[in-house]
C-alpha positions, 0 to 999 in steps of 0.5 A: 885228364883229357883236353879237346883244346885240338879239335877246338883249334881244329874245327876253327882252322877247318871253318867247321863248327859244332853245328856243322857237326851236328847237322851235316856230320850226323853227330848227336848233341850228346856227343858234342856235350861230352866233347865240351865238357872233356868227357870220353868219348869212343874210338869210332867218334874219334875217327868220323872226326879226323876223317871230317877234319882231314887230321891225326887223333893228336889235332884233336885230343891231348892228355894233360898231367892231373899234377 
């Protein structure tokens, strides 16, 4: 199972929140809908974040064991 627990503590570390993504960043409402609900997202989203938020992959996303 996917977590954005990081990005989320991120983004707070950072100052930057959801809104600033949506209208400084240029992400879609879409795209932060999948990443509050733990929904996939694509490499290149993943990538636009941690060059915004100056961080690795693993300050944004964790997967956790489903047992």
């Amino acid at each position: 199972m996917i977590s954005y627990g990081p990005l989320w503590e991120t983004m707070e570390k950072r100052g930057i929140t959801k809104y600033t993504l949506i209208s400084r960043c240029g992400f879609s409402s879409h795209t932060i809908y999948n990443l509050n609900h733990g929904k996939g997202i694509n490499l290149d989203t993943l990538e636009k974040l941690c060059k915004i938020l100056d961080c690795t992959p693993n300050d944004i996303v964790e997967f956790l064991d489903e047992n």
